[in-house]
N, C-alpha and C positions, 0 to 999 in steps of 0.2 A: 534399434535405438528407439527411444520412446521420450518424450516427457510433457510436463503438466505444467502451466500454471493456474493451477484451481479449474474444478468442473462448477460451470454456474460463475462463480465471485473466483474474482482473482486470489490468490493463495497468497501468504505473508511468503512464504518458503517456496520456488519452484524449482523445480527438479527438471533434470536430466537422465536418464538410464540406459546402461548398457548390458547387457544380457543376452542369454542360449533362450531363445521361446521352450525349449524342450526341458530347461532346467526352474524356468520361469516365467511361465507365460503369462502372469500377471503380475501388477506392482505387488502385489498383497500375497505373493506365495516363492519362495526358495531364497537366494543369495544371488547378489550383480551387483555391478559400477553401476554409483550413480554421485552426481554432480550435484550437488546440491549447494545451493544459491540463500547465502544470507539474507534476513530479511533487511535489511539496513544497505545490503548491496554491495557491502565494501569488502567480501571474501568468499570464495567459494572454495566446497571441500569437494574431492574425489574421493568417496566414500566406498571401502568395502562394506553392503551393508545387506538387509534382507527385508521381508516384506514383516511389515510392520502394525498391518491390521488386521482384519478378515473380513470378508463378505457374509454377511448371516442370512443373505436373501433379500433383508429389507432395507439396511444399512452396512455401513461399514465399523466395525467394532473394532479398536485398538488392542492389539496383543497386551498383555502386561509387561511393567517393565523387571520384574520378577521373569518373567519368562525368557523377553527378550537378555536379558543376563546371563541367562545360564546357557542360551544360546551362544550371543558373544565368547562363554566362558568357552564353553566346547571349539569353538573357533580358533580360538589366537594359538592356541596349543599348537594346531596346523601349520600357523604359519613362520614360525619363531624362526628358521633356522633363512628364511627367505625375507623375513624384517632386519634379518641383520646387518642387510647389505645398505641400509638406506640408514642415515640418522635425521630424514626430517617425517619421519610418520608420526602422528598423533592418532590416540585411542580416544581423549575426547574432543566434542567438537560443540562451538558454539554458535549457534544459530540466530541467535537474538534477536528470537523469535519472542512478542509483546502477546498477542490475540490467538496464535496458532494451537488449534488441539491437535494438529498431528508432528509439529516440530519436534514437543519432546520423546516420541516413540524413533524419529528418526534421527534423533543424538542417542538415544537408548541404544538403539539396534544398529550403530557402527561397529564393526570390529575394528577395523586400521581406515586410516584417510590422509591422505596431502590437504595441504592449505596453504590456498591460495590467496594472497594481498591482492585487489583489486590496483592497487598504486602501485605494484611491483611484480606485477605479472610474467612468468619468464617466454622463454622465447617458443616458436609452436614447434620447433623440433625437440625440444624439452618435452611439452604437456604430448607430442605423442608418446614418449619413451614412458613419462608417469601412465599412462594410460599401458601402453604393453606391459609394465610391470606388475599395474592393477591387476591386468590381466590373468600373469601369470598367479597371482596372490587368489583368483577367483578360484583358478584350473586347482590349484591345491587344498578348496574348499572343496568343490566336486569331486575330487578323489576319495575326500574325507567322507564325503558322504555313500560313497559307492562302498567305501571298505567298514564302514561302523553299523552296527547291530542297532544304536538307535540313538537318535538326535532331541537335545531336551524340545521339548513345544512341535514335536511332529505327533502322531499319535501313534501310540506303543505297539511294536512288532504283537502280528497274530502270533499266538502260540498255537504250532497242530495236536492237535488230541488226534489221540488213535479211537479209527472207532469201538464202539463197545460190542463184543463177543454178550451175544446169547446166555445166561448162567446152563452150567448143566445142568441135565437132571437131578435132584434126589433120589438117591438109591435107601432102602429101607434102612430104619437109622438116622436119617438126619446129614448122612456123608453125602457129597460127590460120588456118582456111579462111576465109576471103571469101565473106562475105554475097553471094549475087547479089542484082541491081537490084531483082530480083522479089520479094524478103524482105521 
């Protein structure tokens, strides 16, 4: 478990995270629960969501929400048949966020979420059962990812090249010489 609010300055938006380190060891790289905390205060979502920036060495740069889209796209497909057991999931999510440049990468980059009323909060044996189920909704992202050839905004499967053979000889004429029998 991890979370932030703001490195330096407080954050409009602070988070919570739940996460495999092996599947995402930081905020800014794979899929996890995270809690994320409106800025107004009066709602919090448990968000299936992913990492939303990147690290460039000097800064943090926000993925596109072009990217993040097609991400989400490849997502939900995953989970459709384990959404159906619930009818209070929402795809989107509002943050209402005023100042924040990383709020809107982190409503971009939900695929499903619970929401949560601050005035109507349920009981904590509820919010663990939403949380094991999150769970399960993550475990069916990682499968997804274990079984698919390639994921939009990862960077594209190596293809192997075989390597390159020698040309033969020219035999007189301009032809390929002829293996003898003995080769």
């Amino acid at each position: 478990m991890e979370g932030r609010d703001g490195t330096g300055l407080k954050t409009e938006v602070p988070w919570t995270r739940v996460y495999l380190p092996e599947r995402s060891p930081h905020a800014t790289e794979g899929w996890y629960l995270v809690y994320l905390f409106s800025a107004k205060g009066d709602r919090v979502y448990l968000s299936l969501s992913q990492g939303t920036s990147r690290w460039t060495g000097a800064e943090f740069s926000p993925r596109g929400h072009d990217e993040l889209a097609k991400r989400v796209a490849w997502a939900r497909p995953l989970l459709k048949e384990l959404c159906l057991q619930r009818d209070d999931l929402v795809e989107d999510i509002d943050l209402q966020s005023v100042k924040s440049k990383v709020a809107p990468g982190y409503a971009a980059g939900n695929v499903i979420a619970i929401e949560y009323d601050r005035h109507d909060m349920p009981p904590e044996r509820a919010l663990i059962e939403d949380l094991l189920y999150m769970a399960a909704l993550l475990r069916a992202i990682h499968h997804g990812e274990d079984t698919a050839s390639h994921i939009p905004g990862d960077a594209p499967p190596r293809c192997w090249t075989p390597p390159t053979r020698p040309p033969r000889p020219l035999a007189v004429g301009g032809s390929p010489a002829r293996a003898k029998a003995s080769d």
